[in-house]
N, C-alpha and C positions, 0 to 999 in steps of 0.2 A: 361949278363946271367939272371941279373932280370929282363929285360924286356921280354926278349924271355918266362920265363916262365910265366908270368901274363900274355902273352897275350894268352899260350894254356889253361887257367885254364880260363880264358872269355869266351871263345864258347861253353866250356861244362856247365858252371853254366847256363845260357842262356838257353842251351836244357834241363838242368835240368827242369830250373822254366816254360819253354812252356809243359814241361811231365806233372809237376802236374798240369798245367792249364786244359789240356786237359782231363785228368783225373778227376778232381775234374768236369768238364764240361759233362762226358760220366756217370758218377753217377750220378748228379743231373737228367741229360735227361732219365738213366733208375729209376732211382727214382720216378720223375715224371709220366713216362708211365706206371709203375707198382701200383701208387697210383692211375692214371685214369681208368685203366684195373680190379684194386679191387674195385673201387668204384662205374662203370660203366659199365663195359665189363662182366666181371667174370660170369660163368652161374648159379652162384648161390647166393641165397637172403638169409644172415645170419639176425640172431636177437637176442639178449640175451635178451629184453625187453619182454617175454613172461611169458604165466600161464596157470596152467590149471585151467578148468571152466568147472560148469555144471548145471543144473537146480536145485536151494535152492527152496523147495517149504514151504512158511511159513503155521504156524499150526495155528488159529486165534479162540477166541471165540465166537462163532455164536448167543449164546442169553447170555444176562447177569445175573449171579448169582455167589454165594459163590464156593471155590473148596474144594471138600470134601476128593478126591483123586483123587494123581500122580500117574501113573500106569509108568513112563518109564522114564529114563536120560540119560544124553547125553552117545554118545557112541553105547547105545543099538541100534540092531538092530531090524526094526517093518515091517508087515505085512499089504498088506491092511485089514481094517476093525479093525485093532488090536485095543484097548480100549487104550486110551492115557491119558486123562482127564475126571474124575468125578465133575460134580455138583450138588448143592444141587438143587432140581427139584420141593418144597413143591411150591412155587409161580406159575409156569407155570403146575402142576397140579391142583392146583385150578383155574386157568385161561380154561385150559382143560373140566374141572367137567362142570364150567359155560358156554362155549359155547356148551357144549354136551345138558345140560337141556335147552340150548338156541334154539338149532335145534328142538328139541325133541317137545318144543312150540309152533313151529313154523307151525311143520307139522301138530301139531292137529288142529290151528286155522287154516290153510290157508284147510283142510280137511272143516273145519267149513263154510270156504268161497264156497265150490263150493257147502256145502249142502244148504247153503242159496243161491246162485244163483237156485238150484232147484228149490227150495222153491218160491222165487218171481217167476219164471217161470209157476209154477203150481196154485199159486194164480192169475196171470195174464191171465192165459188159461181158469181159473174158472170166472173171471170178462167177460170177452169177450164172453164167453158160456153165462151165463148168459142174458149180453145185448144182444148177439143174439133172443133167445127166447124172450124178451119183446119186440123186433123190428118184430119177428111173431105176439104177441099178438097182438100188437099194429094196426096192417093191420089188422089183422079181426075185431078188435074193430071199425075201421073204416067204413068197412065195414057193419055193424053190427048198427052203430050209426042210420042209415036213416031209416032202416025197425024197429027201435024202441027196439029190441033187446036187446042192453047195451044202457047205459046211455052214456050222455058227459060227464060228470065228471068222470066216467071210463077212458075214451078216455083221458082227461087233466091229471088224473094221473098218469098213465102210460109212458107220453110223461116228465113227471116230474122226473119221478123215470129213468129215460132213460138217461135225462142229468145229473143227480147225477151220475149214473152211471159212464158215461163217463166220469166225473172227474176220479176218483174212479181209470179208468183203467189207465189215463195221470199217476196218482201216480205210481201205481204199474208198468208200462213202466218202469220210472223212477230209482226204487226202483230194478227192474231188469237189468236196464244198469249198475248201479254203481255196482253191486253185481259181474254182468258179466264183468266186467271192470277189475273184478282182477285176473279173472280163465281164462276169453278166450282164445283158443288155445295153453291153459297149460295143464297138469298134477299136480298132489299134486309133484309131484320127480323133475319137470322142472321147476314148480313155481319158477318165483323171489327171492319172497320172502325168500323159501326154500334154492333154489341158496347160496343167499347172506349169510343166516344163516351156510349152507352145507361150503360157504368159510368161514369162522370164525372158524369153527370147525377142517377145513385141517389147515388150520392155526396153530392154538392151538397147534393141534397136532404132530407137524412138529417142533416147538419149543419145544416143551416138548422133545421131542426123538432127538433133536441136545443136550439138557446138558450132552450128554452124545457123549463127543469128540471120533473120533477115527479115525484110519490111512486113509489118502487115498490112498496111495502108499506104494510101496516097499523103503525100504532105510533104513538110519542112525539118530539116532536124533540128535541134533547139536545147541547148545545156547539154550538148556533151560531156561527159565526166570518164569515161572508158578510154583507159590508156594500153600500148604496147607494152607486155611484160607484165600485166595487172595479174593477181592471182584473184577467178571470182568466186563468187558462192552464191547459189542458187536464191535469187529471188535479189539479186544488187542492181540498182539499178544503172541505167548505161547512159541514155540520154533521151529524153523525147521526141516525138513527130508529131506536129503540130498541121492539122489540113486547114488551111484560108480558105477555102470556098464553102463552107460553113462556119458560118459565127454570128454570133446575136449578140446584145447587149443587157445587160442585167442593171435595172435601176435601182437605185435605196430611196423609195418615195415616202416621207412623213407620215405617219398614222392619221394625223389630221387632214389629209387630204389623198386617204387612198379611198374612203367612200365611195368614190366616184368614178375609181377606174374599174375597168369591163373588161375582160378578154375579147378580143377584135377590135377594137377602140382601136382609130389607125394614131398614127405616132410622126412626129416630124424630130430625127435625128440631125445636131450638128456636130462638129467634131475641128479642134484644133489643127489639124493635118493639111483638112480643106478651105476652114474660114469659111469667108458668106459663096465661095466657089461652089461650091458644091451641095446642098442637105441630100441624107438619106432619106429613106420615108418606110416605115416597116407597121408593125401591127402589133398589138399587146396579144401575148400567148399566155400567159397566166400567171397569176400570183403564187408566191410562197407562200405554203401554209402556215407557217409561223416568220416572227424576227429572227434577225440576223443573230441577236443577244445571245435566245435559244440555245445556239450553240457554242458559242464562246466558252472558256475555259472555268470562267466562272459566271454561271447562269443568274436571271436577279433573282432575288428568294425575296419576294416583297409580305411574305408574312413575316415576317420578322419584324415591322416597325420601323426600324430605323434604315431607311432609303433616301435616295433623293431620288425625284421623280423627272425624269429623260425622257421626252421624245423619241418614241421609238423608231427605224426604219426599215419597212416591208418592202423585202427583194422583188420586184417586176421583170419577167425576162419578155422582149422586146426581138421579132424578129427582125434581119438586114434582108433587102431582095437582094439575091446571091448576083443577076442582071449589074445592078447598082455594084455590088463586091468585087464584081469583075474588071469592072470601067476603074473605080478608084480603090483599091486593095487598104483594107484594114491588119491591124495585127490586134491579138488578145492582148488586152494588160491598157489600150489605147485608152483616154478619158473622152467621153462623148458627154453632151449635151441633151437632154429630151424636152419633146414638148408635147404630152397626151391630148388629143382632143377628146372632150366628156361630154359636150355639149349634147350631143345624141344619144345621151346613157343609157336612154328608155329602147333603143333596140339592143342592147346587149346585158340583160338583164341576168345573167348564170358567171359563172367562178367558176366554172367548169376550163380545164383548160384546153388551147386547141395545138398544144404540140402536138405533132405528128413524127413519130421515130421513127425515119428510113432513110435517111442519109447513108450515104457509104461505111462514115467516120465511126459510126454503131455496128460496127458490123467487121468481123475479116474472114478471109477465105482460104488462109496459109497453110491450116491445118487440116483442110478436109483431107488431101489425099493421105496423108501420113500416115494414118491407121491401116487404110486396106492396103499400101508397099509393106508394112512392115505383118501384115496378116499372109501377104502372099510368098513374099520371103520366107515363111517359118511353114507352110504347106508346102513348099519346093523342097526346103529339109524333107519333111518327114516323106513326100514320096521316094525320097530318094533313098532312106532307108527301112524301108516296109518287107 
C-alpha cells in the first residue's frame, strides 16, 4: 500500500513543479514585453525631469555712479519705462556742461574757418587783379619805351614789382588751400570737426540720462541686489524682471526615447502647485540641437576610451497657453510633469522648430527716443552759435 500510494503522489508533485515553471516563465515573458512596450513602444513620452522657464531679463547699470535711490523690490510688479534705480548724476553733468561749451567752440571757430577761407580768397582775387593790371602796364610801357615816351627804368620796374608780386599770390594760393582744406564741401553743421564735437555731446548726453535706470519691460522684479549708497560700475548687475505671461517648459527627455517626439506633438502638463486640479496642455516647439552635457564645464570626450557610458538628456522646450497662465499663474524654476503624445508621429514628420519670436519680453522700446533728444539738443547748440 505504500508503494502504490508514493507512486500516485509522484506524477502530481512533477506537474506541480512543470505549473510553476511555466508560470514563473509566462511572467517573466509578459514582464519583459510590457517593460519593452513601456519603454519603447508606448505612444507616449513621460518625463518628470522638467521646469518651467522663461525670459529673466537682467537690470544692469549703464554708467557708473553712487545710488541715491531704490524705487522697487523684489516681488513688485513694473511697467515699461517705470523708474527703478536713481543715481547720483553731479559727475556726468559736468561731463555734459563740458561737451556742450565744447561744441558751442567748436562751431564759432570752424564759423571762423570758412570766414578766413573767404578772406584768403578775396586777398588772392585782389593780388591777381592787381598783377593783371601791371601786366597791362607793363605792354604799353613797352610799347611806349622806343618812341621815348617812358623811360627803361619804368619798364624794369614794373617788370620787378610784377615778380614780387607773383611771389605774393604763390603765398596767398597757399594760404587759401590750407584754409579751404578745412571747409571744402562742408557746412559749419556738417563740418568734422563740428561732427566729432556734435558726437561728444550725444554722448554726454546719453550718459547723463542713463543714471537714471528704468523698466524696459513689463514683468516682476526678482533678486534684487542694488542697494542705497552702492558705488556702481558699468555693466553690475542690479536685479532682474521676470514677465509671467510668457513661459514654457523645457524637458530632459531620454535619448532612448526622443525618436519619437515631433514638434507640434500636443503635450499634457502637470505640475505640483495644482495636483490632479488642474493639467496644462501646450504643444512640443522643438528640440535642442545637442545634450545638455554639451555644454557643461566638462564636455564627454568619448574618444579617449576610458568613459562610462550615461544616458544622455535632450532639452524639449514645451509651450503653456498663456489663456491657461492666466487662470492658474506659474513661476520659472517650477518642477512640472510631462506627458508627449507620439501616437500620431506620422503627421509631424520635421525637427524643424515652430517658435515663433514676438512676444513683448524679445523685444524693448526704452531706447528708441533717446538718440533723436539727445541729436536735437546738440542742433539747438549749434544754432545758437552759427
Amino acid at each position: 500500500m505504500a508503494r502504490m500510494k508514493t507512486g500516485i503522489v509522484k506524477p502530481a508533485h512533477i506537474r506541480h513543479h512543470r505549473l510553476r515553471w511555466v508560470l514563473s516563465l509566462s511572467t517573466g515573458s509578459l514582464i519583459a514585453l510590457l517593460s519593452y512596450w513601456y519603454c519603447f513602444l508606448r505612444p507616449t513620452v513621460e518625463s518628470d525631469d522638467a521646469y518651467v522657464t522663461g525670459n529673466i531679463i537682467p537690470i544692469q547699470a549703464l554708467t557708473p555712479g553712487i545710488v541715491t535711490q531704490v524705487f522697487v523690490d523684489d516681488t513688485l510688479r513694473v511697467h515699461p519705462g517705470q523708474p527703478l534705480v536713481e543715481e547720483d548724476r553731479h559727475l556726468s553733468y559736468a561731463t555734459l556742461l563740458q561737451s556742450e561749451s565744447g561744441l558751442a567752440a567748436v562751431v564759432r571757430s570752424t564759423s571762423a574757418l570758412f570766414h578766413q577761407a573767404t578772406s584768403e580768397q578775396a586777398e588772392l582775387s585782389r593780388l591777381q587783379t592787381q598783377r593783371l593790371k601791371l601786366s597791362d602796364d607793363l605792354g604799353r610801357y613797352r610799347e611806349a619805351v622806343g618812341a621815348g615816351a617812358v623811360s627803361a627804368q619804368l619798364v624794369s620796374d614794373t617788370e620787378k614789382e610784377i615778380e614780387t608780386l607773383d611771389k605774393s599770390i604763390d603765398k596767398a594760393t597757399a594760404q587759401w588751400h590750407k584754409a579751404n582744406a578745412l571747409v571744402a564741401g562742408t557746412s559749419v553743421r556738417n563740418n568734422p570737426l563740428v561732427s566729432q564735437a556734435r558726437g561728444r555731446y550725444i554722448a554726454a548726453y546719453i550718459d547723463y540720462q542713463r543714471g537714471h535706470i528704468l523698466s524696459p519691460i513689463d514683468g516682476y522684479i526678482s533678486n534684487r541686489q542694488v542697494q542705497a549708497g552702492e558705488s556702481l560700475k558699468t555693466g553690475q548687475k542690479l536685479m532682474s524682471i521676470v514677465p509671467l505671461d510668457h513661459l514654457w517648459v523645457t524637458a530632459n527627455i531620454k535619448e532612448t526615447r526622443i525618436q519619437g517626439v515631433r514638434a507640434g506633438e500636443p503635450v499634457r502638463i502637470d505640475t505640483h502647485s495644482y495636483s490632479s486640479d488642474f493639467t496644462y496642455h501646450g504643444t512640443v516647439l522643438g528640440l535642442d540641437p545637442s545634450g545638455g552635457s554639451i555644454f557643461s564645464l566638462f564636455p564627454p570626450n568619448n574618444a579617449t576610451g576610458n568613459y562610462i557610458h550615461i544616458v544622455e538628456r535632450i532639452p524639449v522646450r514645451i509651450s503653456l497657453d498663456p489663456s491657461e497662465l492666466a487662470r492658474h499663474p506659474l513661476r520659472p524654476g517650477m518642477s512640472v510633469t510631462v506627458s508627449i503624445d507620439t501616437h500620431e508621429q506620422g503627421k509631424f514628420r520635421d525637427l524643424d522648430s515652430r517658435l515663433v519670436v514676438q512676444d513683448p519680453s524679445y523685444e524693448t522700446r526704452l531706447f528708441d527716443n533717446e538718440l533723436s533728444l539727445a541729436q536735437t539738443s546738440a542742433d539747438k547748440i549749434i544754432a545758437e552759435n552759427l
